[in-house]
N, C-alpha and C positions, 0 to 999 in steps of 0.2 A: 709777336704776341698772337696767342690765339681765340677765337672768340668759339663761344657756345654753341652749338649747333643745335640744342635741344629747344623744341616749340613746345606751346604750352599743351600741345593734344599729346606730347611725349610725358607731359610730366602726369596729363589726367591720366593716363594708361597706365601709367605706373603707381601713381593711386591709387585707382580700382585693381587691379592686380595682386594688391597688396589687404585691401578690403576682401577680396574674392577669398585669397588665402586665411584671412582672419576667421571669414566666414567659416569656411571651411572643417579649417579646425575643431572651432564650434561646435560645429554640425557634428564629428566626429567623435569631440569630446561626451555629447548626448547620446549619441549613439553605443559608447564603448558603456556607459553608463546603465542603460537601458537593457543591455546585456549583460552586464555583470550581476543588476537589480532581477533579471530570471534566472539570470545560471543561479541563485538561491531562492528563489520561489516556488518550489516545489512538495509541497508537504503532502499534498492529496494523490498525487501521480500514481496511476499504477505501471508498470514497467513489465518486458515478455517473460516468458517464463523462465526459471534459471538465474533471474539479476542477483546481484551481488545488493547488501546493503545499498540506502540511497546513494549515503554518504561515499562509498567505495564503485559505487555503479558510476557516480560522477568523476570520480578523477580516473575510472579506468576506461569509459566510454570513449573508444574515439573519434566517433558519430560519424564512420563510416556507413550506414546507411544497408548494409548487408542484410541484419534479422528480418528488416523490411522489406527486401525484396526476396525475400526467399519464403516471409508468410504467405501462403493460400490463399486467404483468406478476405487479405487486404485487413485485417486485423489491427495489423502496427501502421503508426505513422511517425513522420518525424514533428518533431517540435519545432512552429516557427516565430519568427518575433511578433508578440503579440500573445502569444501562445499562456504567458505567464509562467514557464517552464522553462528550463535550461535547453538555449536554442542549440535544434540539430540529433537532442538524444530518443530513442524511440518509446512511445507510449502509445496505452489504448485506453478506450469511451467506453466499456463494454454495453450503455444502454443503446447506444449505435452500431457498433460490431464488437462483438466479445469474443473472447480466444475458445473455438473450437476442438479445443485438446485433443491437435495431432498426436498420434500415437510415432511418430519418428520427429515428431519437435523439430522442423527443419531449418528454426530463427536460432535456436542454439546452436549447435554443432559447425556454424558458420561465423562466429564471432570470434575475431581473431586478436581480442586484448582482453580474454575471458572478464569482461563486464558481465558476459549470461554465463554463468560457472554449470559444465556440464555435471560434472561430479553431483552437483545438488538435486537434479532430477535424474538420477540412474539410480537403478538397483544392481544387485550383484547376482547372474545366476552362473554358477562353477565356476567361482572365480572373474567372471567373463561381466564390467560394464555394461549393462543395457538400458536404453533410455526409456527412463519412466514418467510418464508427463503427469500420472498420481500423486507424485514426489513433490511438484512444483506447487508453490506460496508464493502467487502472485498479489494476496490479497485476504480479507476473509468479507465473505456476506455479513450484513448484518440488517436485521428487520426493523423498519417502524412500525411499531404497533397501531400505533395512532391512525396511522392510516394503509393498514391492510385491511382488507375487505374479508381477508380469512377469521380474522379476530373480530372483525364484528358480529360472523356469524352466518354471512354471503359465500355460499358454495365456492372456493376456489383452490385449487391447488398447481396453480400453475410454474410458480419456480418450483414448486416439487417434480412436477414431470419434465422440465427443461432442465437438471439437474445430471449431468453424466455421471455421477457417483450416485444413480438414482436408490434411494432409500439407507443411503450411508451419510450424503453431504450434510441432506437436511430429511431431516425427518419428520411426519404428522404425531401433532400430538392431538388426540379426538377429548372433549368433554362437552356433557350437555349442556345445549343452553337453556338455561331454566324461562330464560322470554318469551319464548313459544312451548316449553316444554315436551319438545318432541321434535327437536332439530338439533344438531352436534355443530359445536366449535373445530375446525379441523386447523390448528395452530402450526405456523412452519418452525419447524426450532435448528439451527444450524448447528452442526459440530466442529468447531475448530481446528480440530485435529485431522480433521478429513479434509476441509473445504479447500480446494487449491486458487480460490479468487478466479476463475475461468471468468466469472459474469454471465454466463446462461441465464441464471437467474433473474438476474437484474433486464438482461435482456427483454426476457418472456412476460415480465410482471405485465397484467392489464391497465391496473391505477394510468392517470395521468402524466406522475410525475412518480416512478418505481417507488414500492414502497420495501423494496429491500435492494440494497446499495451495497457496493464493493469497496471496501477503503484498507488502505495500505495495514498489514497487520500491525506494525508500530505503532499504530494510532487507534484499532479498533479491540484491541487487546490490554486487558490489563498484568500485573503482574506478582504472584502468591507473593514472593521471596522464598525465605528461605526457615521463617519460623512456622508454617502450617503444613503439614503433612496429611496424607490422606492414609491413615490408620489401617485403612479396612483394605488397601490396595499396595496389594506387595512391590509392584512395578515404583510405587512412589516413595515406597518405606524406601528402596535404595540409595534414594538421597541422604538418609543419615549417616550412612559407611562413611566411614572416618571423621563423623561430626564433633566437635568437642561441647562438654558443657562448662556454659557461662553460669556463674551466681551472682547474682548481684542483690549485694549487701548495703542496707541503708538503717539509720537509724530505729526506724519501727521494726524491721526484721531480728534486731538484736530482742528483740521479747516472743514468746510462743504466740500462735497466734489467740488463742481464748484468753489469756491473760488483758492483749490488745481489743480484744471484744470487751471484755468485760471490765476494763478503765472506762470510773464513769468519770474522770477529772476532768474538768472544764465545763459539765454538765450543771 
C-alpha cells in the first residue's frame, strides 16, 4: 500500500497555479478584445501618402514599421494601444507634425505589401513613372467658418501661405466688409481637386484650436452621383458616353402636362 506524499502547501501551489492561469487568460481575453475593438476604430485617421482605401490599407498593412522610418520628418508614427486605431499601422497629427511633401516620397517606395500604392502618386513623363507627391490624397482641408478669424474680417491668411500648392490648394476669396466699410474679408476657400491633405494648413493656422482641419476624404466629401452634370464643362459632359435613358412612367404622366395643370377635380 502506498500513501500520499502530497502536503497541503503542494495542493495550495497548485491551486494558485491554477487561479494564476485563469487569471491569465483573462487578462488576455481583454486584451485580445481591446485590440480587435481599435483594429475598427478608425474612421478620422489620416494615413502617408499613397495609402490604399482604409478598408484595403488594413488588411494589406503589415505594420512593418518601414514608411516610419524612412519619413524625414518624423511625420509618421505607429499606432499604439490606447491609441484608438488599429495597433502598429502608421498615421499622422498634421496640427503636430504634417507631411512636408517630399518631392521623392521616401515612406512609399519602401512599403513592401503596397498598403502605400506607388502607382497613385506617380505621373508618367515618356513613358517613364515618376513620383509625384501632387498626386497624393491624404486627406482634404476643410474650414470652420465659425471660427476663422479670416471670416470675421481679422487680417489673416496664414494656411494660405503654409500651403505648398500655394495659390492652387486654397485660394483668397476678397469681399468687403461693410462693418467698417473700408476693410475686405480675405476668405480661404479650398479646392478639392488639388488639396493633397499634407496638413500645412492645419499646421500653420493661429486660432487656438485650427480652424481649418484635415479629415479623411471619405468623410469630408460628398458625392454628385450620377443624375447632375455640369453642362457648361465639357470634361464632365463625358460622363454621359454611353449613358442610357430612363422613363419613368406613372399614372399622372399618362395625361399632357397642362391638361394636369388645368384639372380643377377635387378643388
Amino acid at each position: 500500500m502506498t500513501m500520499s506524499t502530497k502536503t497541503p502547501n503542494d495542493r495550495r501551489r497548485f491551486l494558485l497555479s491554477i487561479a494564476r492561469g485563469i487569471g491569465l487568460s483573462a487578462m488576455g481575453a481583454l486584451v485580445w478584445s481591446a485590440y480587435v475593438g481599435e483594429v475598427k476604430a478608425a474612421p478620422l485617421v489620416l494615413r502617408p501618402p499613397g495609402a490604399l482605401d482604409e478598408a484595403e490599407f488594413i488588411k494589406n498593412c503589415i505594420k512593418c514599421g518601414l514608411c516610419v522610418e524612412a519619413c524625414p520628418y518624423d511625420t509618421l508614427i505607429l499606432a499604439r494601444p490606447g491609441d484608438n486605431l488599429p495597433i502598429g499601422t502608421p498615421f499622422f497629427t498634421p496640427r503636430f507634425v504634417p507631411c512636408y511633401m517630399c518631392t521623392d516620397i521616401p515612406c512609399v517606395p519602401v512599403c513592401p505589401s503596397g498598403a502605400l500604392n506607388e502607382p497613385s502618386v506617380s505621373s508618367y513623363v515618356k513613358s517613364k513613372a515618376v513620383l509625384d507627391i501632387n498626386k497624393s490624397r491624404m486627406g482634404l482641408a476643410v474650414v470652420d467658418e465659425s471660427s476663422c478669424i479670416a471670416v470675421w474680417g481679422i487680417q489673416c491668411d496664414a494656411c494660405y501661405r503654409a500651403c505648398p500648392l500655394l495659390g492652387e490648394a486654397i485660394t483668397i476669396e476678397t469681399s468687403k466688409n461693410e462693418r467698417t466699410g473700408k476693410h475686405a474679408f480675405l476668405k480661404p476657400v479650398v479646392h478639392a481637386d488639388v488639396c493633397t491633405g499634407c496638413g500645412m494648413c492645419e499646421h500653420a493656422c493661429v486660432t487656438e484650436i485650427a480652424a481649418i482641419h484635415i479629415f479623411p476624404r471619405a468623410l469630408a466629401m460628398g458625392k454628385v452621383g450620377d443624375h447632375y452634370i455640369k453642362g457648361w464643362d465639357k470634361k464632365d459632359e463625358k460622363r454621359l458616353e454611353g449613358a442610357s435613358i430612363e422613363v419613368t412612367k406613372t399614372k399622372i404622366s399618362e395625361r399632357s402636362a397642362i391638361d394636369s395643370l388645368n384639372d380643377e377635380g377635387g378643388l
